[in-house]
C-alpha positions as CSV (number, residue, x, y, z in Angstrom):
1,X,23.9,143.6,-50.2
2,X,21.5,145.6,-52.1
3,X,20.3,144.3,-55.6
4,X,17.0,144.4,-58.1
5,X,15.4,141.9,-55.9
6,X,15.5,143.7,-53.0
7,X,13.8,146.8,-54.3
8,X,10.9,144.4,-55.8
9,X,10.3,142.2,-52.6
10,X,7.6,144.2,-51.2
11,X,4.9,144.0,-54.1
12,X,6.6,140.4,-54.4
13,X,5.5,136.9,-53.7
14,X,7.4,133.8,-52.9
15,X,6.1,130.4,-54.9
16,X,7.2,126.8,-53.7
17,X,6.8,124.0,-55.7
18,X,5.2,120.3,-55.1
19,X,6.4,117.0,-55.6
20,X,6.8,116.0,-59.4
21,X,8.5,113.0,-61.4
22,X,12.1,115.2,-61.4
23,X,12.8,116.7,-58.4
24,X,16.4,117.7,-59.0
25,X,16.6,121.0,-60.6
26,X,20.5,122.6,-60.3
27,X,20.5,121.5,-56.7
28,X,24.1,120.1,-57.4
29,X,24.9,123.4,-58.9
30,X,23.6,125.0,-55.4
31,X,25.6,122.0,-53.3
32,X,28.4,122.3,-55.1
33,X,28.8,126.1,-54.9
34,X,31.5,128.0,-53.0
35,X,29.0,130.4,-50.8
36,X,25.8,128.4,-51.0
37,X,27.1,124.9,-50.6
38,X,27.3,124.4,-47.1
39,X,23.7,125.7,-46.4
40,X,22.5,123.3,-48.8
41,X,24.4,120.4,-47.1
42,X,23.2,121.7,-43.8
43,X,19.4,121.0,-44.9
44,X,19.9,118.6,-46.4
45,X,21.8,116.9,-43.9
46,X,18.5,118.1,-41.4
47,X,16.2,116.5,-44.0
48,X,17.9,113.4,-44.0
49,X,17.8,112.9,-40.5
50,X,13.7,114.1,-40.2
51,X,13.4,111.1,-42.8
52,X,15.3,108.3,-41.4
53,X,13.8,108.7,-38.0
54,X,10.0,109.2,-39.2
55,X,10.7,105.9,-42.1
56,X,13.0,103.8,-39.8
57,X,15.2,103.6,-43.6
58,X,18.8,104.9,-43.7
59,X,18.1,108.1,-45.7
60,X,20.9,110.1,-47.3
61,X,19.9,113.4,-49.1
62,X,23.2,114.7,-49.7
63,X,24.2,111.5,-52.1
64,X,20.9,111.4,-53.3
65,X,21.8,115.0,-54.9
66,X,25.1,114.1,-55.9
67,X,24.5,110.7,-58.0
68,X,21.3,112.3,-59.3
69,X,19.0,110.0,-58.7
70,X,15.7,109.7,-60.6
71,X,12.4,109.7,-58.2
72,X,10.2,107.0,-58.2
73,X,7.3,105.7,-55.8
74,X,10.2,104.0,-53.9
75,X,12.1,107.2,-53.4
76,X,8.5,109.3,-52.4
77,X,9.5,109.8,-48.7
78,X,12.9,111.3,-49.4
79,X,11.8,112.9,-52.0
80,X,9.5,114.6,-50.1
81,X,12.4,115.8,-47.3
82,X,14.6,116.9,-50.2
83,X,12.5,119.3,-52.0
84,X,11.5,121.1,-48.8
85,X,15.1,121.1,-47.4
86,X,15.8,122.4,-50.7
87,X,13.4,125.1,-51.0
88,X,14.2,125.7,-47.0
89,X,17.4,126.4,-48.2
90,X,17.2,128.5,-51.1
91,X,15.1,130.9,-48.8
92,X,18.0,130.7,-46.2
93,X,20.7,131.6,-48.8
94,X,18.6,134.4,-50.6
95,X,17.7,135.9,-46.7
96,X,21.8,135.2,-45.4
97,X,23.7,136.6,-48.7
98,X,21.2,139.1,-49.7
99,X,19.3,140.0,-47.2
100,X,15.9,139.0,-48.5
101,X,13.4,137.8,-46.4
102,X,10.5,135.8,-46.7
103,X,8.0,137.9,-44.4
104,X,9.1,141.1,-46.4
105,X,7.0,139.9,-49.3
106,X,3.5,140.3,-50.0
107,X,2.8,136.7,-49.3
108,X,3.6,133.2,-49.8
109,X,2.0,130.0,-51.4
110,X,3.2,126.5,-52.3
111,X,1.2,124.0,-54.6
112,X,0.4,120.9,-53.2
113,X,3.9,119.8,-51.2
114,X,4.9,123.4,-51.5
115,X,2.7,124.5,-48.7
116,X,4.1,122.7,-46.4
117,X,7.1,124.3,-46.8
118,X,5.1,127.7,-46.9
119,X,4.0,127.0,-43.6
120,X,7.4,126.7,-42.1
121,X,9.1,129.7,-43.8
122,X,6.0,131.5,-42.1
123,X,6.8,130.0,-38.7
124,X,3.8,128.2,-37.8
125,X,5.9,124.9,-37.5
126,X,9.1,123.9,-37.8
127,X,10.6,121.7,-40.5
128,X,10.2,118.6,-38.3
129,X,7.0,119.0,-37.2
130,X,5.5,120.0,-40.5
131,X,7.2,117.3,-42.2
132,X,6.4,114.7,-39.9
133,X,2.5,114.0,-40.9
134,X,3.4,113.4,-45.1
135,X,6.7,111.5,-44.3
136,X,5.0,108.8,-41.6
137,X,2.4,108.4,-44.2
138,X,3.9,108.6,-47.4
139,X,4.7,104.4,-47.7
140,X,0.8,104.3,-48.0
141,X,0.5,106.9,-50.2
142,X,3.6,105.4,-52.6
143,X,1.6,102.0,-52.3
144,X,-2.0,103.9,-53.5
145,X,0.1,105.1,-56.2
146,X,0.9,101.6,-58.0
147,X,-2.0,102.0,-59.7
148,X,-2.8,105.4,-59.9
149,X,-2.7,107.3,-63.6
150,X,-3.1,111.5,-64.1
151,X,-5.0,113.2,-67.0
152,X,-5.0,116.1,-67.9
153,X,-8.0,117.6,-69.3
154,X,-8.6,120.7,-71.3
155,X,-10.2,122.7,-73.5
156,X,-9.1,124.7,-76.3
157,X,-12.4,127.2,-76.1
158,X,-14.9,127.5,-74.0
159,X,-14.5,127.0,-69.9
160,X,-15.1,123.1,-68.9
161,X,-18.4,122.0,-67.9
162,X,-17.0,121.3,-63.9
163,X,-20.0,120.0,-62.9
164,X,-20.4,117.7,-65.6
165,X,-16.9,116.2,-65.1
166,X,-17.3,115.9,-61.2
167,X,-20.7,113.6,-61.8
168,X,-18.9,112.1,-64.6
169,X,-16.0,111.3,-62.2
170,X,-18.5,110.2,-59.1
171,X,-20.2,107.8,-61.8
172,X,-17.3,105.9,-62.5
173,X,-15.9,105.7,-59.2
174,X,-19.3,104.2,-58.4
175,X,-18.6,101.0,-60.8
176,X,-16.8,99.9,-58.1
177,X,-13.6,99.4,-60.6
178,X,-11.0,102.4,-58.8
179,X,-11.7,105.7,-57.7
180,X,-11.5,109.1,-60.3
181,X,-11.5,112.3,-58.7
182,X,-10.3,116.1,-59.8
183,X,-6.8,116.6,-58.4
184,X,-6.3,120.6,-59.7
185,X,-8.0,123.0,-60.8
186,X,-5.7,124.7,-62.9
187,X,-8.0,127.3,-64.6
188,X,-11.2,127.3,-66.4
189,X,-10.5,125.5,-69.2
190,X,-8.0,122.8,-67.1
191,X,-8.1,120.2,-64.7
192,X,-6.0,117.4,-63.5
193,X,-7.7,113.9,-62.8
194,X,-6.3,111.4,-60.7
195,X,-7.6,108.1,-61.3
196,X,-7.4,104.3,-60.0
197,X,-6.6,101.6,-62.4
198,X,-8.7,102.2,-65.9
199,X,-10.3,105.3,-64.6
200,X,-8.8,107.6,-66.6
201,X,-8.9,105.7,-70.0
202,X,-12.7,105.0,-68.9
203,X,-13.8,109.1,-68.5
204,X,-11.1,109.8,-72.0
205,X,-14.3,107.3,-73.8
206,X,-16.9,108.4,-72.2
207,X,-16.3,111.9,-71.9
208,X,-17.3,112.9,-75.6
209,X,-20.9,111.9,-75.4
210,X,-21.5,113.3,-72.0
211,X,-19.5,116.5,-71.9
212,X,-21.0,118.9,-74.5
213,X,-17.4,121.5,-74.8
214,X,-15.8,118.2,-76.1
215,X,-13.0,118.8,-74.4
216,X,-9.3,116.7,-75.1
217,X,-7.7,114.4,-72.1
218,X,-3.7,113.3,-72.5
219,X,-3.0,110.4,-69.7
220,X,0.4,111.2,-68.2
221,X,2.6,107.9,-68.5
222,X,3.6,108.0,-65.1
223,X,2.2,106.8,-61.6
224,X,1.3,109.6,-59.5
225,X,0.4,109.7,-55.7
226,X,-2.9,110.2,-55.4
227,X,-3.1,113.5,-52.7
228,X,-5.4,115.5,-53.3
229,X,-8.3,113.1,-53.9
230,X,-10.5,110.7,-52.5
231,X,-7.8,108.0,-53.2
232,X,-6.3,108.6,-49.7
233,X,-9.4,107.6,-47.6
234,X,-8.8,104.2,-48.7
235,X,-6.2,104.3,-45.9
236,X,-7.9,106.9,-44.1
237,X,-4.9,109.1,-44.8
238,X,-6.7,112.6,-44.4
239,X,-7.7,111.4,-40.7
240,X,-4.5,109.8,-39.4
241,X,-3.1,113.2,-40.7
242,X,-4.8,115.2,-38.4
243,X,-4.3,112.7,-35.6
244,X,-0.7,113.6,-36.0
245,X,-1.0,117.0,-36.1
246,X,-3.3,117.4,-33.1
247,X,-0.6,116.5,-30.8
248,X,2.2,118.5,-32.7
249,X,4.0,120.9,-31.4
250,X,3.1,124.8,-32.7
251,X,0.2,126.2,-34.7
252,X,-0.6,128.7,-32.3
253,X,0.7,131.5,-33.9
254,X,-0.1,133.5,-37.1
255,X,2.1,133.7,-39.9
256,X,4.4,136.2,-39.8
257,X,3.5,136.2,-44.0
258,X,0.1,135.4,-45.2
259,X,-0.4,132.0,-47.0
260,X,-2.3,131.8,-49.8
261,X,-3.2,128.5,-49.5
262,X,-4.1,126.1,-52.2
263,X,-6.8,124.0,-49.9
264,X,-8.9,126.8,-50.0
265,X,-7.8,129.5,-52.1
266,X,-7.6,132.4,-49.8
267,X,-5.5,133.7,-46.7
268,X,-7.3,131.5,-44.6
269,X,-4.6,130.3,-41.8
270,X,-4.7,131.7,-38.6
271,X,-3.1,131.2,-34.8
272,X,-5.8,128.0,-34.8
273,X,-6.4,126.6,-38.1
274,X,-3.5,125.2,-39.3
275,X,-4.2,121.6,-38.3
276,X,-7.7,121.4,-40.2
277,X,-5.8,122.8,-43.3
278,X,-3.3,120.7,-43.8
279,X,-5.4,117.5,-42.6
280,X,-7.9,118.8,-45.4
281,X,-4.6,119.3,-47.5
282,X,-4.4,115.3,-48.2
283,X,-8.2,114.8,-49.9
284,X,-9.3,118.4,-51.2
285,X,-8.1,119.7,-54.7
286,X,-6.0,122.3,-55.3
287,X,-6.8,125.5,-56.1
288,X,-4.5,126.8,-58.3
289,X,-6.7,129.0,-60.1
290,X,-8.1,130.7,-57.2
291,X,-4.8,131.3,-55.9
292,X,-3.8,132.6,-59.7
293,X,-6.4,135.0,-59.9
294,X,-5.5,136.1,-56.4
295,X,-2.3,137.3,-56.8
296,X,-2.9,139.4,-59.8
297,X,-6.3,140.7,-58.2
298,X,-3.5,141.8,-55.2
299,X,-1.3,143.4,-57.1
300,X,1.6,140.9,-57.1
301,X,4.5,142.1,-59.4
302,X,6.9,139.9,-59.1
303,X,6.5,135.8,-57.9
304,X,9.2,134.2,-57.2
305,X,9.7,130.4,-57.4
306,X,11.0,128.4,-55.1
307,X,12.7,125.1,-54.9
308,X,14.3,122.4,-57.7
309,X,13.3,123.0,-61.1
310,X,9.6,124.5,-60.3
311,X,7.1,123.6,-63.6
312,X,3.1,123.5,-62.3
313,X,3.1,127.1,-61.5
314,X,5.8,128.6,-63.9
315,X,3.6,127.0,-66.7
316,X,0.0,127.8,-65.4
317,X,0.9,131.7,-65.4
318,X,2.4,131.3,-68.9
319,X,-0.5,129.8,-70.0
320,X,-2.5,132.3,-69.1
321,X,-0.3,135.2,-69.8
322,X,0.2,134.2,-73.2
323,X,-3.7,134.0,-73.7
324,X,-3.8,137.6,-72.5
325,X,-0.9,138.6,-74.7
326,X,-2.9,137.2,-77.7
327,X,-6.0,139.0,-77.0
328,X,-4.0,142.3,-76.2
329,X,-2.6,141.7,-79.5
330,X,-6.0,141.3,-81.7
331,X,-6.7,143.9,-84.3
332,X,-9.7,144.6,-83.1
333,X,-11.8,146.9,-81.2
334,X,-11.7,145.0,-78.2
335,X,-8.2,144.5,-78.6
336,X,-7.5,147.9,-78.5
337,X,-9.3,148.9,-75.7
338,X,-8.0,145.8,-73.9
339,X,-4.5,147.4,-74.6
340,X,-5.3,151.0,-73.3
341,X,-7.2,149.5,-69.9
342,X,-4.1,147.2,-69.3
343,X,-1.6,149.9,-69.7
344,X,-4.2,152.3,-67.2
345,X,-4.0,149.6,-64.5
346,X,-0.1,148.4,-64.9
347,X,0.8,152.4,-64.4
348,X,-1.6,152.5,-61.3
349,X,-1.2,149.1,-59.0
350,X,-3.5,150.8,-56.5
351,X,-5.6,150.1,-59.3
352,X,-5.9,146.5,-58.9
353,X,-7.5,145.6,-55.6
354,X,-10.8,147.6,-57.0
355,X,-10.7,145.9,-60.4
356,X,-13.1,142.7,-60.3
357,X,-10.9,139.6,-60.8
358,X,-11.6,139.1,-64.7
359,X,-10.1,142.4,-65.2
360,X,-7.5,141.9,-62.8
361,X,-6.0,139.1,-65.3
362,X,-4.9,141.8,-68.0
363,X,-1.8,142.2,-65.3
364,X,-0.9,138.8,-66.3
365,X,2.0,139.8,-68.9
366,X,3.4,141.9,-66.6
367,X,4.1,140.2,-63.9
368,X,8.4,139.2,-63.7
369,X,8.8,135.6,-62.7
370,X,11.8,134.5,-61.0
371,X,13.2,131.1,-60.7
372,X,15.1,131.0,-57.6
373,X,17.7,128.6,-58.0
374,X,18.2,130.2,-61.4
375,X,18.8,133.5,-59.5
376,X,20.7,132.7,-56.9
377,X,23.1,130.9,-59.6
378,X,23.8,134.0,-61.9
379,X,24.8,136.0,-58.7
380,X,28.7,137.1,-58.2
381,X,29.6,136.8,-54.6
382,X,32.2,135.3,-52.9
């Protein structure tokens, strides 16, 4: 079935969301449709299974979905099996129905959870294998999370001092009173800390006198697992990880899409280096910026997001198209030329891969963003 999508897959890239407080989205909408339904059972059903027999807990995904339940630190494990059944499915449907495939993008890309399920829509392991690692250790992760608070620190001018917040960050985790680490790098001028106990609260004081952009910190009121950060070597997380995954089965092939990946912010796997990315998955940030900057530097047109209710990565390109749009905007010399070079590049997407990467972020406004679930909902098929 030919449609819009279709035509744009090729300059197109395919976006899966990470674990967050609501994991739902219109997944009922999707399990409850006429077409779709059944697929969505069917992986979730798969997920379900995966879960129960890695946790040694009766899991059930498919009432999980239909009594809506919230997500909380003692729902993390099937939580983490329904969002990449979910996105696993969404990515069946769109290739089954309408004949969109993943490898016929550009590439692919998940934040934080997301690239797991990246890595098995590029068939370097299957949906067991690759969920196996997080879900056998996600009761220790849950239990590091009791205490565990996220802030997220920004600046409404100048680029943060990211040097300055790390040694502020080491400092503190040096008192000996819970560790404080950088989770994200969103862009310049955001980051998201995760933090033990009064961490948080401690660097929001202290941050004033000892970072000189004065940037503001709001302390999310939730508890938040702590990947991504030093947290996890308290149960030596990051090593039992790769443990795991040297005795899994796969990773010897390269993905039939490249994966931007968020460990290291580049195409980096290969048909041998899956296992030290994902183990370096649990403890190093994210790096959503890089990965930003990379699709626009590559000429992506079109990203599409993937899974329940996606928000990190909707939000960050935004963000940053909206500061774009301003400038663009600005009556101004700059402002006009800004216009003229954007318009140039937009007209010649050849254009992009010589622009240097500050450049390349004028394409920011241009860029269509579907969300998937949204998209597969407004279709008419029978």
């Amino acid at each position: 079935m030919e449609n819009d999508l279709s035509k744009r897959i090729s300059t197109a890239a395919f976006a899966c969301r990470g674990y967050n407080v609501t994991n739902m989205g219109r997944t009922l909408e999707l399990l409850n449709h006429s077409v779709f339904g059944k697929t969505v059972e069917s992986f979730l059903k798969a997920g379900a299974e995966i879960c129960a027999d890695t946790i040694h807990e009766t899991v059930d995904l498919v009432d999980r979905v239909r009594q809506q339940s919230e997500s909380d630190m003692e729902s993390y494990s099937a939580d983490i099996a329904m969002i990449v059944s979910v996105e696993m499915a969404q990515l069946t449907i769109l290739e089954q129905h309408f004949g969109v495939a993943v490898d016929q993008a550009r590439m692919a890309f998940g934040y934080s959870l997301g690239e797991v399920t990246a890595v098995v829509a590029a068939g370097i392991y299957n949906m067991e294998t690759a969920l196996m690692p997080p879900l056998v250790l996600s009761k220790d992760v849950a239990e590091l999370a009791s205490d565990v608070s996220m802030g997220i620190l920004f600046s409404r001018g100048p680029a943060l001092d990211l040097a300055g917040i790390k040694h502020l960050c080491l400092e503190i985790s040096s008192r000996g009173q819970g560790t404080l680490a950088i989770s994200s790098y969103l862009s310049p001028n955001t980051v998201l800390l995760l933090g033990q106990q009064d961490t948080v609260k401690i660097f929001k004081k202290e941050m004033s006198a000892r970072l000189e952009e004065k940037p503001h910190l709001r302390i999310n009121p939730h508890h938040w697992p702590p990947m991504h950060t030093p947290i996890t070597w308290q149960r030596n997380i990051s090593t039992r990880a790769g443990v795991l995954l040297e005795t899994a089965p796969g990773g010897f092939s390269q993905p039939r899409i490249p994966i931007l990946s968020f460990v290291t912010g580049d195409t980096s796997y290969t048909d041998t280096n899956s296992r030290e990315i994902l183990m370096n998955w649990v403890d190093h940030p994210q790096q959503v910026w890089d990965v930003v900057e990379r699709t626009l530097a590559d000429g992506i047109e079109t990203v599409i997001h993937v899974g329940p209710e996606p928000n990190i990565l909707p939000a960050t390109y935004e963000r940053l198209s909206n500061n774009v749009s301003s400038q663009l905007a600005a009556k101004s010399f700059s402002g006009m030329g800004l216009r003229a070079f954007s318009r140039f590049a937009r007209s010649r997407p050849w254009l992009t891969k010589l622009l240097p990467s500050d450049a390349a972020l004028l394409r920011a406004p241009f860029v269509n963003h579907i969300i998937l679930e949204e998209w597969l909902l407004e279709q008419e098929i029978q």
